[in-house]
C-alpha positions as CSV (number, residue, x, y, z in Angstrom):
1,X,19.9,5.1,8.2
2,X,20.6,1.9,6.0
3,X,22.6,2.3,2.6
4,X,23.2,0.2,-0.3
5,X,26.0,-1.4,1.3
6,X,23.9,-3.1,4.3
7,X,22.1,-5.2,1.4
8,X,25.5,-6.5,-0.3
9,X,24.9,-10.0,0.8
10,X,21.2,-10.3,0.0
11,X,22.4,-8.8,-3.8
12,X,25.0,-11.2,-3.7
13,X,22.5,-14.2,-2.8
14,X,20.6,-14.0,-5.9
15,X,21.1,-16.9,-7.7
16,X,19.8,-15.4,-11.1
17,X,17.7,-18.6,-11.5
18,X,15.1,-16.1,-13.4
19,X,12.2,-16.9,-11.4
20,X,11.3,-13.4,-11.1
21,X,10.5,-13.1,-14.1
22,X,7.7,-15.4,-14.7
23,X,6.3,-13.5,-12.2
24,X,7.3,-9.7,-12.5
25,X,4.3,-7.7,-14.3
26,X,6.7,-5.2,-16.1
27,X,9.5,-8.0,-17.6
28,X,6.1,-9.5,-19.0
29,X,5.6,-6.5,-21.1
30,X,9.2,-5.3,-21.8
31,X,11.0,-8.4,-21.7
32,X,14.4,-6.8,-20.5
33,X,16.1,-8.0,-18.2
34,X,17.0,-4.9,-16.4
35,X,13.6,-4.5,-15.2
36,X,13.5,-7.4,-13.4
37,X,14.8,-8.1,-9.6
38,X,17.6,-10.1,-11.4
39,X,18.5,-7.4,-13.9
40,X,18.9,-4.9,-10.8
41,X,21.0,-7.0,-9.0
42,X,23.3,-7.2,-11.5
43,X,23.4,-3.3,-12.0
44,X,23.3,-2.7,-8.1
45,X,26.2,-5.1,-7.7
46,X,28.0,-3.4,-10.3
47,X,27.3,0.1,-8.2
48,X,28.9,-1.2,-4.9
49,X,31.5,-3.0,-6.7
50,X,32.9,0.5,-8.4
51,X,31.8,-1.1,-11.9
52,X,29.0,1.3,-12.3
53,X,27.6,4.6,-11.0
54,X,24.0,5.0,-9.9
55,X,22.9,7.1,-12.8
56,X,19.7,8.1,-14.2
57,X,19.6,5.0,-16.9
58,X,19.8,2.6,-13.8
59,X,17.5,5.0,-11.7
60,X,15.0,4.3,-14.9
61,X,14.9,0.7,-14.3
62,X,14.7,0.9,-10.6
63,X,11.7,3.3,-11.0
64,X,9.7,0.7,-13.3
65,X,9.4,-1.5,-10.3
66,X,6.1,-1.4,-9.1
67,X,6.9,-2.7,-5.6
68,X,4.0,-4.9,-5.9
69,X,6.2,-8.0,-4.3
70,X,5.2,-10.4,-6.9
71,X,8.5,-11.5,-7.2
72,X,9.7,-11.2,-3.8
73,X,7.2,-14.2,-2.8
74,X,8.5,-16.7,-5.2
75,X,11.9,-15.7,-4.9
76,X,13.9,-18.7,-3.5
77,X,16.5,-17.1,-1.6
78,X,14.4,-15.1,0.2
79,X,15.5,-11.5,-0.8
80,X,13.2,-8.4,-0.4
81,X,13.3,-6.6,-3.5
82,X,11.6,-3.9,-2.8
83,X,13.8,-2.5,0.4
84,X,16.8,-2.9,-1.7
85,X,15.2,-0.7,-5.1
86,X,14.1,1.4,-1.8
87,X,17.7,2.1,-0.7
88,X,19.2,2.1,-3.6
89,X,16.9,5.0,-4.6
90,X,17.5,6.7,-1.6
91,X,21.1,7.1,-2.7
92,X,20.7,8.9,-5.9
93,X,17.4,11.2,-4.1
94,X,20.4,12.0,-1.9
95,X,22.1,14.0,-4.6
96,X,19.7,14.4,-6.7
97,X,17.9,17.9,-6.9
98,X,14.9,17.3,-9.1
99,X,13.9,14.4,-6.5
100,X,14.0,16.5,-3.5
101,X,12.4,19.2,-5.2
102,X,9.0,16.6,-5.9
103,X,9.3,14.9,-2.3
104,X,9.2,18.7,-1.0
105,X,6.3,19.3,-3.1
106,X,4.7,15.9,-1.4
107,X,5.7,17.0,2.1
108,X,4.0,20.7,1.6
109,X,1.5,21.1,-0.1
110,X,0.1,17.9,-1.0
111,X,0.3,16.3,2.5
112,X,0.9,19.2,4.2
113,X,-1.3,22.6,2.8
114,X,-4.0,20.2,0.6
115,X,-4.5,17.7,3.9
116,X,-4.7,20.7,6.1
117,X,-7.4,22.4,4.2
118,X,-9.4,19.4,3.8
119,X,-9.5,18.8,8.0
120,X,-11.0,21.8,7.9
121,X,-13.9,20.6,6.6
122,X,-13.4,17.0,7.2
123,X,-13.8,16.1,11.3
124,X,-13.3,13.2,12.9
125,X,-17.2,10.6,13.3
126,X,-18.4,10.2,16.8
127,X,-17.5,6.7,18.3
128,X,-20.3,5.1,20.3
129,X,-18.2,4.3,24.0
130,X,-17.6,0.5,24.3
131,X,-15.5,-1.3,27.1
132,X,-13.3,-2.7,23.5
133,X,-11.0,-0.2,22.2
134,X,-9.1,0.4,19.3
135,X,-6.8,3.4,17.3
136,X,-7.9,3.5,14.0
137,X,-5.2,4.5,11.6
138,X,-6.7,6.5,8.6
139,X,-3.9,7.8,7.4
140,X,-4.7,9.8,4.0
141,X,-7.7,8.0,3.7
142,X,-9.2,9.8,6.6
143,X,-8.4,12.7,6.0
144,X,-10.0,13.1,3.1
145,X,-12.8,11.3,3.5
146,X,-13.8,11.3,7.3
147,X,-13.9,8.0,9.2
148,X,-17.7,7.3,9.1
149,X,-17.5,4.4,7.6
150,X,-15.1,2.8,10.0
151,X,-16.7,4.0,12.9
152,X,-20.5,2.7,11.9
153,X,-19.0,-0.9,11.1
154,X,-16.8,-0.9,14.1
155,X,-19.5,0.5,16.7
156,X,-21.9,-2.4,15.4
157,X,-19.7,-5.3,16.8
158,X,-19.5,-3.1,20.1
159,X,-15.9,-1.6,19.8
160,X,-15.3,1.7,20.3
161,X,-12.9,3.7,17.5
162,X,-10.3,6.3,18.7
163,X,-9.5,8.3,15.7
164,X,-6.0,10.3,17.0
165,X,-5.9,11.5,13.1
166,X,-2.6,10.2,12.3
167,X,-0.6,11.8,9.6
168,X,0.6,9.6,6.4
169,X,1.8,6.6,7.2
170,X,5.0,8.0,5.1
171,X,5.0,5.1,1.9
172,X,5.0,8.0,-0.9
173,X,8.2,9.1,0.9
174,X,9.3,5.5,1.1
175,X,8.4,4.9,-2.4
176,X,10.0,7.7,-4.0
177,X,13.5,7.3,-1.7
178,X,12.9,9.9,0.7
179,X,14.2,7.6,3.5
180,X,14.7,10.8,5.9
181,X,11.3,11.7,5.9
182,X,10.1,8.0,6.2
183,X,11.6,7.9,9.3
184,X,9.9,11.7,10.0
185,X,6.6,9.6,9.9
186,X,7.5,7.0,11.7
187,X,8.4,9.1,14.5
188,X,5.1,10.9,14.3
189,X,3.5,8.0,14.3
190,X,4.9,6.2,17.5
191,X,5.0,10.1,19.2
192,X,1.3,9.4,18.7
193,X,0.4,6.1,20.3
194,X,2.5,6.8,22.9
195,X,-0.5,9.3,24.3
196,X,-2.7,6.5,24.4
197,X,-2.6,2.8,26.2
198,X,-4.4,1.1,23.4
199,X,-1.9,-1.4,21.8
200,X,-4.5,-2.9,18.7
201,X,-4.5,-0.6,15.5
202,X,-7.1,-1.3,13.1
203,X,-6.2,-0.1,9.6
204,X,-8.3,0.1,6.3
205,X,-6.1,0.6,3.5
206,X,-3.5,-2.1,2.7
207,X,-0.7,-0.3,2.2
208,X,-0.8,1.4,5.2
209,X,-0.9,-1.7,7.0
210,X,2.0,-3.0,5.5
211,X,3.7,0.3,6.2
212,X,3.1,0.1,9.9
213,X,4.4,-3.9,9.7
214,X,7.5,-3.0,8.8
215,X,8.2,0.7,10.4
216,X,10.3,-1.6,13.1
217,X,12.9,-2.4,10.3
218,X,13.3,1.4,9.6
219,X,14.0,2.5,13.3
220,X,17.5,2.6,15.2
221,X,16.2,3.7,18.5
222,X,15.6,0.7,21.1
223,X,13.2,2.3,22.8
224,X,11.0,3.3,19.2
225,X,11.0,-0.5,18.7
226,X,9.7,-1.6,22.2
227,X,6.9,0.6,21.5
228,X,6.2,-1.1,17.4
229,X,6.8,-4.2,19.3
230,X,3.6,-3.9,21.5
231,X,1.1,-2.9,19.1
232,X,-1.0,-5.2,17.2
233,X,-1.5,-4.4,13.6
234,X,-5.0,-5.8,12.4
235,X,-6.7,-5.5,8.7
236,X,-10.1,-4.5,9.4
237,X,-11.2,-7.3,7.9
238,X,-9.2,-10.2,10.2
239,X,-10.8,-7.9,13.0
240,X,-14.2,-8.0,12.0
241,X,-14.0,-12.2,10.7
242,X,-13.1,-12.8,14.3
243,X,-16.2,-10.6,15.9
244,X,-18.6,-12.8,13.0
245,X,-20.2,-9.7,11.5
246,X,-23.6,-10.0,9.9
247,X,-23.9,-8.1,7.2
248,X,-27.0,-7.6,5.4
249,X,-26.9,-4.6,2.2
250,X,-30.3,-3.3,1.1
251,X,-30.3,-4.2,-2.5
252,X,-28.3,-6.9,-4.1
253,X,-24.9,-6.0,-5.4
254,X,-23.0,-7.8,-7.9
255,X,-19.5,-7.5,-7.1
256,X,-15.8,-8.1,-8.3
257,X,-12.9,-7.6,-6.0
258,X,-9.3,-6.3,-6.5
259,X,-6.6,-7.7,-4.0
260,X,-3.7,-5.4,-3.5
261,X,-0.6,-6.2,-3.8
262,X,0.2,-5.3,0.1
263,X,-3.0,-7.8,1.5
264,X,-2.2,-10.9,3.2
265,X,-5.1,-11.3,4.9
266,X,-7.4,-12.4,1.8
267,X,-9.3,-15.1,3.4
268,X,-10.6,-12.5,6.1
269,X,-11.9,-10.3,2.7
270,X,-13.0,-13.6,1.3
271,X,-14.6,-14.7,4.1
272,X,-16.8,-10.8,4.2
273,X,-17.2,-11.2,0.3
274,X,-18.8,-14.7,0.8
275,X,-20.5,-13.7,3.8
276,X,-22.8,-10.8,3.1
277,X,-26.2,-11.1,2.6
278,X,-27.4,-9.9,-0.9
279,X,-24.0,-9.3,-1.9
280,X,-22.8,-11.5,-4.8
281,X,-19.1,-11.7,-5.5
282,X,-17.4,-12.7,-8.7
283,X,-13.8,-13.6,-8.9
284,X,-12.6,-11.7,-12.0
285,X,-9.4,-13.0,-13.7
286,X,-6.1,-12.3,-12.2
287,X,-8.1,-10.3,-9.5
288,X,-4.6,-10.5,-7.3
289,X,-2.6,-8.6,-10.0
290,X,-1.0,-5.5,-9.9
291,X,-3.1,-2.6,-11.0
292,X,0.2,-0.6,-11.7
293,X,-0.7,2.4,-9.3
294,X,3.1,3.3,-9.0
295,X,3.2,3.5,-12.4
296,X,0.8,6.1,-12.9
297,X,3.2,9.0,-12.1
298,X,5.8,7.8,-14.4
299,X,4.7,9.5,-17.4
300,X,7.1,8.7,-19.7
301,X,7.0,5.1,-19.1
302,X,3.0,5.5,-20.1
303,X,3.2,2.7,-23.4
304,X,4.3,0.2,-20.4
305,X,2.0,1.0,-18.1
306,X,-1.2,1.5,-20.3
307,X,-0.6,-2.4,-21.0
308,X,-1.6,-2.9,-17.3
309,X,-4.6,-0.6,-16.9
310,X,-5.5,-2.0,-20.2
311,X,-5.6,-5.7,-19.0
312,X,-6.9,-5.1,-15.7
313,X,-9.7,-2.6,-17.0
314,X,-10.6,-5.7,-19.5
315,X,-10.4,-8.2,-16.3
316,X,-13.0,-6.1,-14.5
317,X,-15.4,-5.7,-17.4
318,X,-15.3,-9.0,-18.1
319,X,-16.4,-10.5,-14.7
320,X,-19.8,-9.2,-15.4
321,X,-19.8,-7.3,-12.7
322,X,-20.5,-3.7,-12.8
323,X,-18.5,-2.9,-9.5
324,X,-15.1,-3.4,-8.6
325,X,-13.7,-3.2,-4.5
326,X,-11.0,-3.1,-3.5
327,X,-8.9,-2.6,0.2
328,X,-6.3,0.4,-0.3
329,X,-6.2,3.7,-1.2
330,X,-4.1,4.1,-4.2
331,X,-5.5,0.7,-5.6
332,X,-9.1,2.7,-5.5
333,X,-7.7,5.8,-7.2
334,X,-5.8,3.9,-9.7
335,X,-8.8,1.5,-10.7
336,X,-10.6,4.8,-10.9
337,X,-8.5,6.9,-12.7
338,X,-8.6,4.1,-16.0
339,X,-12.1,3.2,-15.5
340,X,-13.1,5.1,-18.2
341,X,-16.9,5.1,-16.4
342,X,-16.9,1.6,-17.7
343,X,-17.2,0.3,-13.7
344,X,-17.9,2.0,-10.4
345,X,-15.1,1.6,-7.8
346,X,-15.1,1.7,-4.3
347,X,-13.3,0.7,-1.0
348,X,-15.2,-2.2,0.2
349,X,-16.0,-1.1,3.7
350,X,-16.9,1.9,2.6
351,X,-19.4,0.2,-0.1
352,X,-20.8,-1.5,3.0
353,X,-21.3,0.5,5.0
354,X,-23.4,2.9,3.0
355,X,-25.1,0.3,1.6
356,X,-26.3,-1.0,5.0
């Protein structure tokens, strides 16, 4: 398992040429430096150096990140935030009681009892059979709210969905610094598509997808990372671009959209937006901002992160548009939960296909 340590030379390429912060959503509001990629560097280089310990002011800054990326793509030297905040959060969970105490609460009885109840009721949608297969990866999604959806869009190109009802893809545990039980999922995951000889996985929900990109950098078994190697990760959107989908919804819809933070692939959802009949899109302002879902935990950074719901909520309403999509699961509950009912949100495939 990787430690501080194995990132001392992307800490020490940071150039502190400040670019970050023209582009990091929570230096915008706070204007400190230690909430910036720079700002941790400094501290983290401080902590491997013997300067400073990891304590819980520097564990305040690290939380504030929202991993959103923002700053990772205009960042000249290349480095990846977000693993190294990751890491270097992992460290202090490792000793830290309070933090093992909330990712056991995750483990058991929100992803563990709560899920398990839900499948009860929950099953997995009949697939029409096609000679095209693919895995669908629902993740948390899926279990709470079934793969219907996903099935009906998939079946009407012709391509039959295997649903093999994956666990969580493991980013709360990733999130929070629970590298042990990252690596739990990861396990579970590829112990999974090992039963099957279907190599494309089709994902909905934009984090996921970005957590099964990069599962290969969290795995020290050879043999695990010949079989992440072979898959083929695919957005439902790139996959359904490529097959031409006609879309048609029953009523006209006036739309806005939100992109993730986690989607590459916005010229496939661009291209679907554009491309639906009776659906009218409008591009709201800052659309591919953060909606601060990370924050939403953090209570008592709540005057911080109320500036974000705020601006985004105002974003939304002022597109005109009285409904807001958007590709990933904690995006949708986010947008929701600081909706005030002003807006309807819902996952855009979802949207679709019940609208059909």
């Amino acid at each position: 398992m990787k430690d501080l340590k194995d990132y001392r030379e992307q800490i020490h390429k940071c150039s502190k040429c400040g670019l970050c912060q023209a582009e990091c959503p929570i230096y915008k509001i706070t204007g400190n430096d230690c909430s910036v990629s720079r700002g941790h560097f400094v501290m983290l280089k401080g902590v491997l150096d013997g300067e400073l310990k990891l304590s819980k002011p520097i564990k305040r800054y690290l939380d504030l990140c929202l991993k959103c990326g923002a700053c990772t793509k205009f960042c000249p030297s290349g480095i990846d935030i977000i693993d190294i905040v990751t890491v270097a959060k992992s460290e202090f969970f490792k000793r830290n009681k309070l933090e093992k105490l909330k990712s056991f609460i995750l483990k058991y009885l929100i992803f563990g009892l709560f899920i398990k109840l839900v499948k009860i009721f929950v099953k997995p949608y009949g697939s029409k059979n096609y000679t095209e297969k693919v895995l669908f990866f629902g993740g948390c999604g899926s279990s709470i709210k079934g793969d219907k959806n996903i099935v009906k869009i998939l079946n009407s190109v012709e391509v039959e969905v295997i649903n093999p009802q994956f666990d969580c893809c493991g980013i709360p545990y990733f999130t929070g610094g629970d590298l042990k039980e990252f690596q739990n999922a990861i396990k579970k995951f590829i112990n999974t598509v090992k039963k099957y000889d279907i190599k494309e996985i089709v994902v909905n929900c934009a984090s996921c997808e970005k957590a099964l990109r990069d599962y290969i950098k969290w795995v020290d078994n050879d043999v695990d990372k010949e079989v992440l190697k072979e898959l083929k990760i695919k957005n439902i959107y790139e996959f359904l671009r490529k097959k031409n989908i006609k879309l048609k919804l029953k009523q006209c819809a006036k739309v806005t959209y939100h992109k993730p933070c986690n989607i590459d692939n916005f010229n496939d959802i661009q291209w679907l937006l554009n491309n639906t009949e009776n659906l009218e899109y409008i591009e709201m302002k800052d659309f591919d901002k953060c909606c601060g879902f990370s924050g939403i935990p953090n209570f008592k950074e709540i005057k911080i992160m109320k500036n974000i719901y705020n601006t985004k909520r105002e974003n939304i309403k002022n597109s005109g548009a009285n409904i807001v999509l958007t590709s990933c699961l904690g995006c949708e509950a986010a947008l929701k939960a600081y909706s005030f009912r002003q807006y309807k949100v819902f996952d855009f495939i979802e949207f679709i296909a019940t609208h059909l």
